[in-house]
Wavefront OBJ file of the C-alpha trace (Angstrom):
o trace
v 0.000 0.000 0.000
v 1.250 3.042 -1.017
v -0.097 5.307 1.458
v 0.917 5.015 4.953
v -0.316 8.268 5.677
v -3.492 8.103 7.744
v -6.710 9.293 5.998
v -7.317 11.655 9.111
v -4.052 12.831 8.999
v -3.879 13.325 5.357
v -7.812 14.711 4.878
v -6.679 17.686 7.456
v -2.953 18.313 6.294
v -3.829 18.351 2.515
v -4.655 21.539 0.902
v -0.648 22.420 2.669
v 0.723 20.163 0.179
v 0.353 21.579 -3.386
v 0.447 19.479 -6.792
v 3.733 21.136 -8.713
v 2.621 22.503 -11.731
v 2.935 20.308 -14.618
v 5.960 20.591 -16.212
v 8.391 19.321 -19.530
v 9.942 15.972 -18.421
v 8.656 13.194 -15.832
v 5.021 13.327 -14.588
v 4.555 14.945 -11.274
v 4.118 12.799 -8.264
v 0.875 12.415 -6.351
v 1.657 14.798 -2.937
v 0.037 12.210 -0.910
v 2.294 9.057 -2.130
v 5.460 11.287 -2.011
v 4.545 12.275 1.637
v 3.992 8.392 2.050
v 7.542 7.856 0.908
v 9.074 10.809 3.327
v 7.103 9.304 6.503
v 8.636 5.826 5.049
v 12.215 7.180 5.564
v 11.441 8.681 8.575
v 9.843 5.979 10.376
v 12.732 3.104 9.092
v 15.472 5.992 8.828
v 17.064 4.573 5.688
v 18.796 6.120 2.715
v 16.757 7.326 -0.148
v 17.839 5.348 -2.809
v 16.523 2.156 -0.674
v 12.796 3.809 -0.831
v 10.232 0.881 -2.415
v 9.496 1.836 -5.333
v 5.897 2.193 -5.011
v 6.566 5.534 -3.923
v 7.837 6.346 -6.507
v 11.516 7.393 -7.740
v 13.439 7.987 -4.575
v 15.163 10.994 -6.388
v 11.563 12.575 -7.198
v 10.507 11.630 -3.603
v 13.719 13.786 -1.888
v 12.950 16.419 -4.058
v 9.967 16.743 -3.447
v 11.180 16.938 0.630
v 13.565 19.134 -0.119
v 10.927 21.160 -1.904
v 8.603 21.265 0.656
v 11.478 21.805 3.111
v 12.432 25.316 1.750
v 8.806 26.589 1.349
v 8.581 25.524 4.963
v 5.649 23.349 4.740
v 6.565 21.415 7.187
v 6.198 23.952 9.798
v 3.143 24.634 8.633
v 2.205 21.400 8.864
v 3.268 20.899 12.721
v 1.134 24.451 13.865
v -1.674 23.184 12.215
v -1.188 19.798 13.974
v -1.246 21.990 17.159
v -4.227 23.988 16.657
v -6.117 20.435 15.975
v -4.321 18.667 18.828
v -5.829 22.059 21.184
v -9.087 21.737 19.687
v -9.530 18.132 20.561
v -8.518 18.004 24.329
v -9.071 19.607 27.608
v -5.025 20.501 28.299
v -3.904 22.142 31.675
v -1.132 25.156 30.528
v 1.727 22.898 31.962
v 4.505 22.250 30.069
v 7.915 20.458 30.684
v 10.685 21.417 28.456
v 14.089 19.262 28.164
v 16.857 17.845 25.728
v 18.409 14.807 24.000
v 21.053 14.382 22.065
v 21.761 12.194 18.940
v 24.594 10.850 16.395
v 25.166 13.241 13.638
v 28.254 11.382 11.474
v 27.038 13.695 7.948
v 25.849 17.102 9.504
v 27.285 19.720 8.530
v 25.512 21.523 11.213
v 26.142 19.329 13.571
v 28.764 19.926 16.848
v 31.301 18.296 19.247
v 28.904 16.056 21.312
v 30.772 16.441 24.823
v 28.557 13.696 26.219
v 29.984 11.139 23.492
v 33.722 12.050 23.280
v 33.395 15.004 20.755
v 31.834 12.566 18.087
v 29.373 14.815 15.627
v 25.932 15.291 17.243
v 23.486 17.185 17.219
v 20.593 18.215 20.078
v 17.337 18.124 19.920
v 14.748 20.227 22.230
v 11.350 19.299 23.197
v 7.818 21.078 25.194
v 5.571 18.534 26.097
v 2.386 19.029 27.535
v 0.500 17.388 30.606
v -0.140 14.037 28.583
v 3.345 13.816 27.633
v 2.498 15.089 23.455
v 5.217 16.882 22.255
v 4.281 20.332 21.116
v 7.196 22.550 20.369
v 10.846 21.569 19.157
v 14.221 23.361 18.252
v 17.021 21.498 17.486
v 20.847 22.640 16.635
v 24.792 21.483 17.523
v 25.014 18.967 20.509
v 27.667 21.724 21.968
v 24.921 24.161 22.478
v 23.870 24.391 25.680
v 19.917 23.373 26.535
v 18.729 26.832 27.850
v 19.852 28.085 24.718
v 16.825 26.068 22.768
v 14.438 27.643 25.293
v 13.594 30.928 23.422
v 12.751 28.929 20.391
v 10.718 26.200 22.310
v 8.728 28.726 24.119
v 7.568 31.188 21.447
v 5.764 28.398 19.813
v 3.606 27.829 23.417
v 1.252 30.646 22.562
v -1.012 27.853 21.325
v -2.475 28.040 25.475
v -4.593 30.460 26.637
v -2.254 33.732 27.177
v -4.745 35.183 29.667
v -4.038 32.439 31.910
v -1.188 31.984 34.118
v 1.134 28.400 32.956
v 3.543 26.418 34.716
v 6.824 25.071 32.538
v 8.972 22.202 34.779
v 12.432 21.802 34.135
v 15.850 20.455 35.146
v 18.638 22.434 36.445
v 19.962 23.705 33.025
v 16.961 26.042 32.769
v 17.527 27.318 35.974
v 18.582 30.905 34.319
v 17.095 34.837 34.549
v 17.382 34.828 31.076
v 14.694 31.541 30.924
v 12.152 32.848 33.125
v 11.823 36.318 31.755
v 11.008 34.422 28.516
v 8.738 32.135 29.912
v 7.503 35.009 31.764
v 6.640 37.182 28.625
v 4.766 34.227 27.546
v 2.537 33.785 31.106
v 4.332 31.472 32.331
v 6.340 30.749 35.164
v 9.379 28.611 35.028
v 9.758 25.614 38.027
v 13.456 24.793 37.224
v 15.456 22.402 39.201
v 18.175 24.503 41.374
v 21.302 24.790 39.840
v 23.172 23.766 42.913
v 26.977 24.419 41.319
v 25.670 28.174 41.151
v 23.741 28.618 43.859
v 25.242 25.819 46.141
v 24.056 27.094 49.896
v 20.019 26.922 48.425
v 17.547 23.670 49.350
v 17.772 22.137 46.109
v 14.082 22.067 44.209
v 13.199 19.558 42.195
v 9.755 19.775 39.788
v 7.573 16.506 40.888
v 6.717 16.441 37.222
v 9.404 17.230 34.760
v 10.146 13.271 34.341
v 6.789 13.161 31.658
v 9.709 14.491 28.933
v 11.565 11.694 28.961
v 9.167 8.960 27.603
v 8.037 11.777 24.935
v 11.830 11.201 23.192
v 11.484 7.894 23.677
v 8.275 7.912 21.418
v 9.939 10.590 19.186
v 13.414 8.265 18.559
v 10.666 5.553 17.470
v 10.754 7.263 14.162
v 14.590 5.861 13.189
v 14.932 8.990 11.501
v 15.183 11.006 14.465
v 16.951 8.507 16.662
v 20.457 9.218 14.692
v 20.340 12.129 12.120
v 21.248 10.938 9.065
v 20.564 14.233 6.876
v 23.223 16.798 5.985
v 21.305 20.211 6.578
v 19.784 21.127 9.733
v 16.423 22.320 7.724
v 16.217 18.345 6.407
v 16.255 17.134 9.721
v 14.322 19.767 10.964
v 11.080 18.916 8.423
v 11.664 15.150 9.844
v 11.429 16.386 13.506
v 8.134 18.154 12.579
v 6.470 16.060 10.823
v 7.221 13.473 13.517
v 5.878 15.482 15.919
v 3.136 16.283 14.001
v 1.891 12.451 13.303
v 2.587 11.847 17.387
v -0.556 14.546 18.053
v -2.730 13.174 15.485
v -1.816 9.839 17.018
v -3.002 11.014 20.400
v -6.450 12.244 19.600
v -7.157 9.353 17.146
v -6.047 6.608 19.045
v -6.549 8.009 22.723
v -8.981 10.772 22.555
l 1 2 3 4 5 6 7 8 9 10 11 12 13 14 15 16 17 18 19 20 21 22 23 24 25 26 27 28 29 30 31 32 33 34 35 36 37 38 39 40 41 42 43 44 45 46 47 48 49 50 51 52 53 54 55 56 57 58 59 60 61 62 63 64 65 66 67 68 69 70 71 72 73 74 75 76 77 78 79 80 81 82 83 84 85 86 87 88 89 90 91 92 93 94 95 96 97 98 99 100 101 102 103 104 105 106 107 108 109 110 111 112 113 114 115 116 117 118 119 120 121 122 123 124 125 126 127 128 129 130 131 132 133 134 135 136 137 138 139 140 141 142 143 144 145 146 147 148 149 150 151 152 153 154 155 156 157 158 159 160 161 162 163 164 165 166 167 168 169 170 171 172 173 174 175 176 177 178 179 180 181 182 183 184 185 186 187 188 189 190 191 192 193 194 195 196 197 198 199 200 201 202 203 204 205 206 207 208 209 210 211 212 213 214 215 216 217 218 219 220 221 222 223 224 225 226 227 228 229 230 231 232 233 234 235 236 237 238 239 240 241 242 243 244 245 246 247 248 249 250 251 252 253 254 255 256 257
């Protein structure tokens, strides 16, 4: 079967993904079967040229990702996932905010992992909400530190209500200034684990909560293409990370309600 896109997923997402105009030269590809073939390399995290071929020619299928990549329709694709994910469920404004890191051997983005003897990697940034569905991401070099991703992570939060007051958990990396006059420009207040090689003569706090992140990159690093990064640009992997996100809060309302 060609299409391994679900019909609820693909019925809402659809009018994002124009038809190319037609064109001297091979006959355009059906934007459904070619997004088929990208969510097939995302979820087995194999090379291109080993793409079935009922998708199609794996050539036509990463340019077409690469096409969609630069228009950013990706993106597009993940805050419209949001807005339906919101519109389906009853969420608290809670949010826990954290980072993984993951092999990066062709990045040309990628930076000196110092968790995996300098070896290319790259880091990848998460929000979750109260049921664990990742809603935001940022990724970027492995050498970056977390609280750097936070700006990026939090501007995409205003999804909650912005009249009400939220709550983001985190471990001691966020515990910066800097990260809670963000989070508090977005209504929010930031519960950080204390830093205690700053501010070693405070009780140490620890959020009751924050551990809900960790399963969520478990279920992200399910899609092989996100466990290791096997693209070369950051906006490649980027589109993956979105659209993997994406089909994880389509996944939650359709399955779980």
């Amino acid at each position: 079967m060609k299409e391994i896109i679900a019909d609820e997923f693909w019925n809402y997402m659809k009018d994002l993904f124009i038809k190319d105009p037609d064109k001297p030269g091979r006959p355009p590809i059906s934007p459904r079967v070619a997004l088929s073939g990208i969510m097939y390399v995302l979820e087995n995290g194999c090379k291109w040229k080993f793409l079935p071929k009922i998708y199609g020619s794996p050539s036509t299928v990463h340019g077409t990702f690469m096409r969609w990549t630069r228009k950013g329709i990706f993106k597009a694709v993940m805050k419209r996932a949001r807005e339906f994910y919101f519109s389906k469920k009853d969420i608290p404004k809670w949010c826990a905010v954290d980072a993984s890191t993951s092999k990066a051997p062709y990045a040309k983005w990628a930076g000196k992992n110092p968790t995996d003897r300098s070896k290319h990697g790259i880091k990848k940034s998460i929000a979750i909400d109260w049921y664990g569905t990742p809603i935001a991401i940022a990724v970027g070099p492995a050498n970056r530190h977390d609280s750097v991703y936070f700006d990026e992570i939090v501007s995409d939060l205003d999804v909650f209500e912005q009249d009400a007051l939220g709550v983001i958990e985190a471990d001691s990396a966020y515990d910066a200034k800097r990260c809670r006059k963000k989070a508090l420009s977005k209504n929010f207040v930031l519960f950080a684990s204390t830093n205690t090689r700053r501010k070693k003569n405070m009780e140490k706090i620890k959020p009751g909560s924050r551990w809900k992140v960790e399963p969520s990159h478990s279920w992200l690093n399910n899609f092989r293409g996100l466990k290791i990064c096997w693209t070369k640009s950051k906006e490649a992997f980027e589109s993956f990370f979105q659209l993997g996100a994406s089909v994880l809060m389509f996944r939650r309302v359709v399955i779980f309600g």
